[in-house]
SEDOVEX-208195 format. One line per 3 residues: number of its first residue (from 1); their letters; for each residue x, y, z of C-alpha. Coordinates in steps of 0.001 Angstrom, whole numbers. Example, Ala and Ser with C-alpha at 12.3 -4.5 7.8 and 13.67 -1.06 7.14 Angstrom:
<nodes>
1	AS	12300/-4500/7800 | 13670/-1060/7140
</nodes>
This chain:
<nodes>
1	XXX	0/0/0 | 1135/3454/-1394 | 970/6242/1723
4	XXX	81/9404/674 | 2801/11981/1073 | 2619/15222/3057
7	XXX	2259/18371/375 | 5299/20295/1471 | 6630/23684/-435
10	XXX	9404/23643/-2157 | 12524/25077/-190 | 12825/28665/-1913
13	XXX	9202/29442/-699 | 8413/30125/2584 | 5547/27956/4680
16	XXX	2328/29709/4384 | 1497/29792/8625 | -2195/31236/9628
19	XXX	-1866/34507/10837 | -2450/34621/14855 | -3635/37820/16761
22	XXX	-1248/39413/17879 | -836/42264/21309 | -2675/45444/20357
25	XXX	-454/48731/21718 | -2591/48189/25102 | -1220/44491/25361
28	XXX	-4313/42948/24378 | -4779/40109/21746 | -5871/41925/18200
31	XXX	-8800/39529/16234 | -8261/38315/13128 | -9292/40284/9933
34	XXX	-12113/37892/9085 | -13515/37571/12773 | -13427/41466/12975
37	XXX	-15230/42136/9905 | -17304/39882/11443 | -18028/41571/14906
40	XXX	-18009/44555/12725 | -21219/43296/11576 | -22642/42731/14141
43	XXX	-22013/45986/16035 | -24078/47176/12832 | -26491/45211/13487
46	XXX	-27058/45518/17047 | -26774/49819/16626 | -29865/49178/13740
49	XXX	-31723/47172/16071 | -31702/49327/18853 | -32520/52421/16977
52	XXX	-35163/50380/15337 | -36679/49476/18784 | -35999/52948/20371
55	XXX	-38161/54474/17789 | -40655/51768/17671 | -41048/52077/21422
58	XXX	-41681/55787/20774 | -44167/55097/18505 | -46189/53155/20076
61	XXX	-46457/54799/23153 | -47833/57547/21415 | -50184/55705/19461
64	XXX	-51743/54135/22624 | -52542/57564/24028 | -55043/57630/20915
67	XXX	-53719/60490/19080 | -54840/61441/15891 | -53010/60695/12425
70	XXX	-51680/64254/12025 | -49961/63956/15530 | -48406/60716/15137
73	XXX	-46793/61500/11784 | -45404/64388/13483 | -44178/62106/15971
76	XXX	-41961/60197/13414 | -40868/62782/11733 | -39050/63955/14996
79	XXX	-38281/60264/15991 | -36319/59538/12637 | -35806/63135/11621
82	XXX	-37129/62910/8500 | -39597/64148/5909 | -42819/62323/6298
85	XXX	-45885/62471/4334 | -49202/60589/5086 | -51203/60023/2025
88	XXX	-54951/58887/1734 | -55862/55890/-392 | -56160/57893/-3468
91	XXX	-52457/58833/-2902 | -53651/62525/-1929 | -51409/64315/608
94	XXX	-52834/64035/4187 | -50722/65701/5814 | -47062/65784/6617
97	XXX	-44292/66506/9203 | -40562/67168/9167 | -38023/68753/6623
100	XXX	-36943/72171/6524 | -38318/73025/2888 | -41768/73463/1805
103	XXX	-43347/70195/432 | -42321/69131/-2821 | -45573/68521/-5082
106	XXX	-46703/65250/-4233 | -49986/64955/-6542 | -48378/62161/-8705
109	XXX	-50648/61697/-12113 | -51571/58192/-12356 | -51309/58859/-16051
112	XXX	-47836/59111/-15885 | -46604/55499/-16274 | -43359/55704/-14087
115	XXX	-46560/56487/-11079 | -48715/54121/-12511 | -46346/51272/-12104
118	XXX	-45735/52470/-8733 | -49340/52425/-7703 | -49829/48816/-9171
121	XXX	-46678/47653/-7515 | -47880/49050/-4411 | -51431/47308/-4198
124	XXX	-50360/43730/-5639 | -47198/43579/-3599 | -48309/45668/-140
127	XXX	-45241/45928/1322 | -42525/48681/1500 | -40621/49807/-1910
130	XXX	-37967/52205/-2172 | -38843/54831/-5250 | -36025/56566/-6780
133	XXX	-36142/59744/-8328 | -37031/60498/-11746 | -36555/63445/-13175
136	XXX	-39095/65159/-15692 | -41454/62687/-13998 | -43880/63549/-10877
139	XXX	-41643/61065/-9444 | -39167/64002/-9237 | -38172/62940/-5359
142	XXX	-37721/59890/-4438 | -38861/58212/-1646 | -39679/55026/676
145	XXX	-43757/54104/380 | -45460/51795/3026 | -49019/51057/2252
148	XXX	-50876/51124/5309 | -53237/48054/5317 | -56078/45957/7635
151	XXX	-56880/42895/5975 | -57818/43777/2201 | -58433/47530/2561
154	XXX	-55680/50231/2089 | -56081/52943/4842 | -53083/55126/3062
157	XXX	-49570/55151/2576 | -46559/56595/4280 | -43436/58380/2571
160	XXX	-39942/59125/3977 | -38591/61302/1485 | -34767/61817/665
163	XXX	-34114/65153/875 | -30085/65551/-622 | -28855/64374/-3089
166	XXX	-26597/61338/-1183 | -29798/60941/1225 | -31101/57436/427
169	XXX	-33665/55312/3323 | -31618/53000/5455 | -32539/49736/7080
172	XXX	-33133/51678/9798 | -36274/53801/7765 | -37480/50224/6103
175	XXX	-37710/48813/9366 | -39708/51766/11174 | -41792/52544/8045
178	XXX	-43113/48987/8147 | -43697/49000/11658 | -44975/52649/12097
181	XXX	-47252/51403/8879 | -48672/48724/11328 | -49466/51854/14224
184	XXX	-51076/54478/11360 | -53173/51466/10154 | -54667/51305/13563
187	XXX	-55138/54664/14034 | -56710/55489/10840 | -59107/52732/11298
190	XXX	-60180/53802/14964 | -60208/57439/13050 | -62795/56048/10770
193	XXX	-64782/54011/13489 | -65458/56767/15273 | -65851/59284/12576
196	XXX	-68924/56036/11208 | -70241/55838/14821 | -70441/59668/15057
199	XXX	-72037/59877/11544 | -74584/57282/12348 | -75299/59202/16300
202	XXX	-75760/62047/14167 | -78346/60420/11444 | -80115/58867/14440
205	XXX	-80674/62478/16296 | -81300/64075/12968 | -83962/61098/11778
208	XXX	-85637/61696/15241 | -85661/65080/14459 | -87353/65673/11094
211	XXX	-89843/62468/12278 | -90773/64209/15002 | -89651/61722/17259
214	XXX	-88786/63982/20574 | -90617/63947/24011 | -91585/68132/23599
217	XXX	-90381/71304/22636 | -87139/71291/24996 | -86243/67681/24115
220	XXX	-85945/68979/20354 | -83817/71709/21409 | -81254/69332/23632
223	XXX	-80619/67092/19887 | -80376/70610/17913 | -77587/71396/20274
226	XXX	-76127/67941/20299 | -76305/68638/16209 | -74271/72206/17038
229	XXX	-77548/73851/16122 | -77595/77192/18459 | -80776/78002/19893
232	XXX	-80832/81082/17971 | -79985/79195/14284 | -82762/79358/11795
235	XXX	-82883/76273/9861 | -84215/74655/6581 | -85191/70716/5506
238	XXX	-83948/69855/2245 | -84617/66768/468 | -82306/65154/-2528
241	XXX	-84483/62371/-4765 | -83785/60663/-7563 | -87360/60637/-10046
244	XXX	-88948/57009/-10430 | -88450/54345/-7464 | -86786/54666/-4388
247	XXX	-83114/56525/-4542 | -81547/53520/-1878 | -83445/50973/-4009
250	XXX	-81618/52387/-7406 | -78399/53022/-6848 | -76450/52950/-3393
253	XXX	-73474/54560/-4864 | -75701/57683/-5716 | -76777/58102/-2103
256	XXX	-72637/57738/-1290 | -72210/60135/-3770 | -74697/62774/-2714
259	XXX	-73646/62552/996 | -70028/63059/-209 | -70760/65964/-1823
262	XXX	-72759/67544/726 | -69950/66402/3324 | -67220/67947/1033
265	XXX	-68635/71024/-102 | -71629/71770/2403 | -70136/70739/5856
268	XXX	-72540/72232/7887 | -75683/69821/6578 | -76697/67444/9008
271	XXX	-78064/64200/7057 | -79627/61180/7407 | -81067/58488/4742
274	XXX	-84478/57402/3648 | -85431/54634/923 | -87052/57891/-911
277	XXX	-83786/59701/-546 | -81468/62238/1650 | -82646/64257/4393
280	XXX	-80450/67459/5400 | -80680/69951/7827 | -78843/73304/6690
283	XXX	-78170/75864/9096 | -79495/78669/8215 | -76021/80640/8261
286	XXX	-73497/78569/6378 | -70639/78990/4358 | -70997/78912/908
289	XXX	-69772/76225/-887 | -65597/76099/-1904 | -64308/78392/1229
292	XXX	-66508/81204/265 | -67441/83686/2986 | -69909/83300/5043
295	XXX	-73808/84226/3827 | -77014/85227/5274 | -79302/82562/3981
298	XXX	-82584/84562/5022 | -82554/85525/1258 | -82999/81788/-162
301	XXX	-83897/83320/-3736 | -80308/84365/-3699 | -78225/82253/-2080
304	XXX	-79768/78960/-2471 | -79492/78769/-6301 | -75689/79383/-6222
307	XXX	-74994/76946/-3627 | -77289/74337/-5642 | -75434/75024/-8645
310	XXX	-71425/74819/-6776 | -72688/71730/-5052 | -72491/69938/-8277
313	XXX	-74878/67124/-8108 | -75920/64078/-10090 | -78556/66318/-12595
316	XXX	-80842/63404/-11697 | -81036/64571/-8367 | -83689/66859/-7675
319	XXX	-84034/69253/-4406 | -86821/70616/-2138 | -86121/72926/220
322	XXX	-88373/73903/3147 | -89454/77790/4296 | -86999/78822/7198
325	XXX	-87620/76892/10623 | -86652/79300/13514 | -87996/75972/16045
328	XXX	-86195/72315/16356 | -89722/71077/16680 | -90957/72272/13487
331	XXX	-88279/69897/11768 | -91115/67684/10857 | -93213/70625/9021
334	XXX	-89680/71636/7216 | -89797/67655/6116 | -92987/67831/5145
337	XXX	-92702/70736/2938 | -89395/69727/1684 | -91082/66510/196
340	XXX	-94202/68428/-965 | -91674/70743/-3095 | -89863/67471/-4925
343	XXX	-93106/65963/-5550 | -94737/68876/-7509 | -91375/69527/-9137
346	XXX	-90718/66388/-10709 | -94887/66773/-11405 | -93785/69824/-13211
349	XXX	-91034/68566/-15305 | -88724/70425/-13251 | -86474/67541/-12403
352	XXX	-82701/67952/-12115 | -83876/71732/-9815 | -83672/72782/-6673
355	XXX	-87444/73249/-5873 | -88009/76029/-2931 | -91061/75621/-1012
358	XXX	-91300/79573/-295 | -91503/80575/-3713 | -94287/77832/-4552
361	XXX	-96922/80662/-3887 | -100716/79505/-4998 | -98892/75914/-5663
364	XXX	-98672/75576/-1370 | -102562/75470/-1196 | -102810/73207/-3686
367	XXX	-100239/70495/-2193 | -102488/70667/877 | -105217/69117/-929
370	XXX	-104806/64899/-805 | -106745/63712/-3325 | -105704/65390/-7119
373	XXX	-108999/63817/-8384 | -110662/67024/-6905 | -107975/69360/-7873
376	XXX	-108345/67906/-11591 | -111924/67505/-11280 | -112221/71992/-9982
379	XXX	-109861/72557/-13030 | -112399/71056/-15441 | -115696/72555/-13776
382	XXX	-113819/76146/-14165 | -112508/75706/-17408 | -113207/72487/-19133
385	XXX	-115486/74203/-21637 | -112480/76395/-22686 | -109669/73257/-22716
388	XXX	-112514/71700/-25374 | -113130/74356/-27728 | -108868/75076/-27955
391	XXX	-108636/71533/-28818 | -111422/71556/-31104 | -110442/74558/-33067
394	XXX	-107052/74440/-32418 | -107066/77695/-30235 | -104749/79254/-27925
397	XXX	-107636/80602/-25348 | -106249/78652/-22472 | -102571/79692/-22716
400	XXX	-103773/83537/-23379 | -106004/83070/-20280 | -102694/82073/-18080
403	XXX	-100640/85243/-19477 | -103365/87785/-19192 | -103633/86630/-15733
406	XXX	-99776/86578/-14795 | -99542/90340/-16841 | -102230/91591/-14059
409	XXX	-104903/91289/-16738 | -103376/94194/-19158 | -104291/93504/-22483
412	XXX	-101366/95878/-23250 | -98751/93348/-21491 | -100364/90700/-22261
415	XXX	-99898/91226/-25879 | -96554/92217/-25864 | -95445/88898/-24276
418	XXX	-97496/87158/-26794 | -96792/89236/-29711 | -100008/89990/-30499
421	XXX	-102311/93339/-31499 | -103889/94498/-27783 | -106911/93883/-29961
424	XXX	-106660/90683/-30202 | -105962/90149/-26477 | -109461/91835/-26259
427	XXX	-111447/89723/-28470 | -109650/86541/-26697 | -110652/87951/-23663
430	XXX	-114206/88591/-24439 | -114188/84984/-25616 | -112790/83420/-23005
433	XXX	-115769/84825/-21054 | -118529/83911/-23155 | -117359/80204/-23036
436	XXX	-116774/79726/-19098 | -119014/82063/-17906 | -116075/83659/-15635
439	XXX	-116065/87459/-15248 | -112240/88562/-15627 | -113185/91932/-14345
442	XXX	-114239/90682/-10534 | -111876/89444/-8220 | -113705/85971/-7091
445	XXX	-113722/85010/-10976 | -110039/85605/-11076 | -109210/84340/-8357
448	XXX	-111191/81003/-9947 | -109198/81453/-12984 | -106029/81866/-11865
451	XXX	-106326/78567/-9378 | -107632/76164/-12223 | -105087/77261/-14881
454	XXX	-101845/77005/-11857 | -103573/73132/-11783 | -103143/72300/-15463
457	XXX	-99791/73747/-15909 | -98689/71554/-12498 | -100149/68687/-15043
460	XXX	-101923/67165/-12342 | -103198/63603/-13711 | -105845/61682/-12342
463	XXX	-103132/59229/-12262 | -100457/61882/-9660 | -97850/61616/-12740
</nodes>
């Protein structure tokens, strides 16, 4: 049997011998290169970790005293002294804390594909991603993004921004972000808990209110005030509909959308939900809509239009609004004439409006009357002679008869708006007495008149359509 031989060098080079510590200048052993890089490590390491738990500690002893999101981002800025931005779940700036500039513009176009990739990345992967800058881009700083999730829903997401040009997030910033992600999530979603149970105390007291539902006149006033509704505060009911069935029944993403809109650009309406639609109450001093300063609503016919038009609402929507209520406990008239004031203006073709119970003039004696057979069936007894001989000889007696009446029964006026001889508007008018029997000169008769024609321009059916 061969042995095997020893490898030895040959004798003009020298034995290669490991390399043992040797004294440091204070007499102790040095480590070897490989075990220092080693400890060097994990000295990193260690100093990482116990930032990362010094700051986490922080953080979630001030997210146990329940403060809001706005506090605790400041609270991480300072902790990691950094820029950080909280963004909502359609990547909208929240707010933010830290840095010494103003904040960069953060409103990143999702139809910028560099953002949109981001965004996608962000939802399918939901975990931290560092996002460099690109320039020309509304990526133009970048950034480390933590979505903030609970189960499948995205609460927001938080940014520590590089600000310098050599500033990039450390393991230190990934670590903290994805734990401080875990402490927002949990604040935003006791945020919104609360901000659904208030909304839904607030419905109940406002429901109670416009149904009448309150023990007497004092009990009213204690849920006005628990509404913010001073004593003093004039109020009005307004009602949103959709025309055709109920508005919860046809779409519940128009009712969302209506009570967004009110929330965003009328803050001071206090709502609740019907299956027929949205109930508000409006103070009667508001803000009008977008920031504007504040107005006296005592003047509906002004103010009440423009703030119709800036809210901005499906055009399917129609609104009534109720006469000023100076009482709590007359919420229940404001409802009723708030519904009265839809009805007969989607019964007018006036659909799409905002329909002001106020201005409804002869039109609020007429509501008050249930059945429409009788209000159809006065309308034909006054003038049904007259409706048969225009549609017999194809005549016009009927509409002259409305205009002479709205023109204060000037044959003068009521020409020019018909553009017509006076003379005409004479011989019409002599007419128009000969076949109903009315006398246009005597107040009773015009009073008569002026009742049946408002009934068949409402176009009251037998039917209520």
């Amino acid at each position: 049997m061969t042995r095997a031989r020893a490898f030895s060098p040959p004798a003009n080079q020298p034995r290669s011998v490991p390399r043992r510590p040797g004294p440091t200048p204070d007499g102790d052993l040095a480590p070897a290169p490989e075990l220092a890089e080693v400890l060097t490590g994990l000295s990193r390491q260690n100093s990482v970790y116990r930032r990362t738990i010094a700051v986490c500690d922080q953080l979630a002893d001030t997210a146990l005293k329940g403060v809001d999101p706005a506090d605790l981002t400041h609270v991480f800025a300072d902790l990691v002294g950094k820029r950080i931005v909280l963004m909502d779940p359609a990547f909208r700036v929240r707010t933010d804390a830290g840095g010494d500039e103003a904040l960069p513009d953060l409103s990143w176009d999702r139809s910028d594909p560099s953002v949109d990739r981001l965004l996608h990345a962000l939802q399918a992967q939901r975990r931290p991603l560092r996002v460099p800058s690109v320039p020309g881009s509304s990526l133009a700083q970048g950034c480390l993004v933590t979505p903030i999730v609970i189960g499948e829903d995205t609460l927001g997401y938080l940014l520590v921004l590089e600000e310098g040009e050599d500033a990039h997030p450390d393991d230190v910033d990934l670590l903290t972000a994805t734990y401080a992600a875990t402490l927002f999530a949990l604040t935003l979603a006791h945020e919104r808990t609360s901000t659904e149970l208030g909304l839904r105390y607030l419905r109940t007291v406002v429901d109670a209110l416009v149904s009448g539902h309150f023990l007497d006149a004092e009990d009213a006033r204690e849920k006005a005030r628990s509404l913010g509704l001073a004593d003093s505060a004039g109020f009005r009911v307004c009602v949103l509909r959709r025309p055709g069935e109920g508005l919860l029944e046809a779409a519940d993403d128009g009712v969302d959308s209506i009570l967004t809109t009110l929330t965003r650009r009328l803050p001071e309406a206090m709502v609740t939900v019907r299956d027929f639609g949205v109930i508000a109450i409006v103070p009667e001093q508001v803000r009008e809509p977008e920031g504007a300063a504040e107005a006296d609503l005592s003047d509906s016919v002004q103010a009440w239009p423009r703030i119709w038009t800036d809210l901005g609402l499906d055009p399917h929507v129609t609104g009534g609004l109720s006469e000023r209520l100076q009482r709590p406990e007359l919420a229940p008239v404001g409802l009723s004439q708030a519904e009265q004031a839809v009805d007969l203006g989607l019964r007018l073709g006036r659909g799409g409006q905002l329909i002001d119970y106020h201005k409804l003039g002869i039109y609020r004696l007429l509501l008050r009357i249930g059945d429409i057979r009788q209000l159809w069936g006065f309308a034909d007894e006054i003038l049904g002679p007259l409706i048969s001989y225009d549609a017999a000889h194809g005549g016009e007696l009927v509409t002259t008869l409305s205009v002479y009446l709205r023109n204060q029964s000037s044959p003068k006026q009521t020409a020019r708006a018909l553009r017509v001889h006076a003379n005409t508007i004479a011989y019409r008018a002599r007419r128009i007495e000969t076949i109903t029997g009315l006398d246009l000169d005597h107040p009773d008769d015009r009073l008569l008149a002026q009742v049946a024609v408002t009934i068949l321009e409402s176009q009251i059916s037998h039917d209520g359509s």
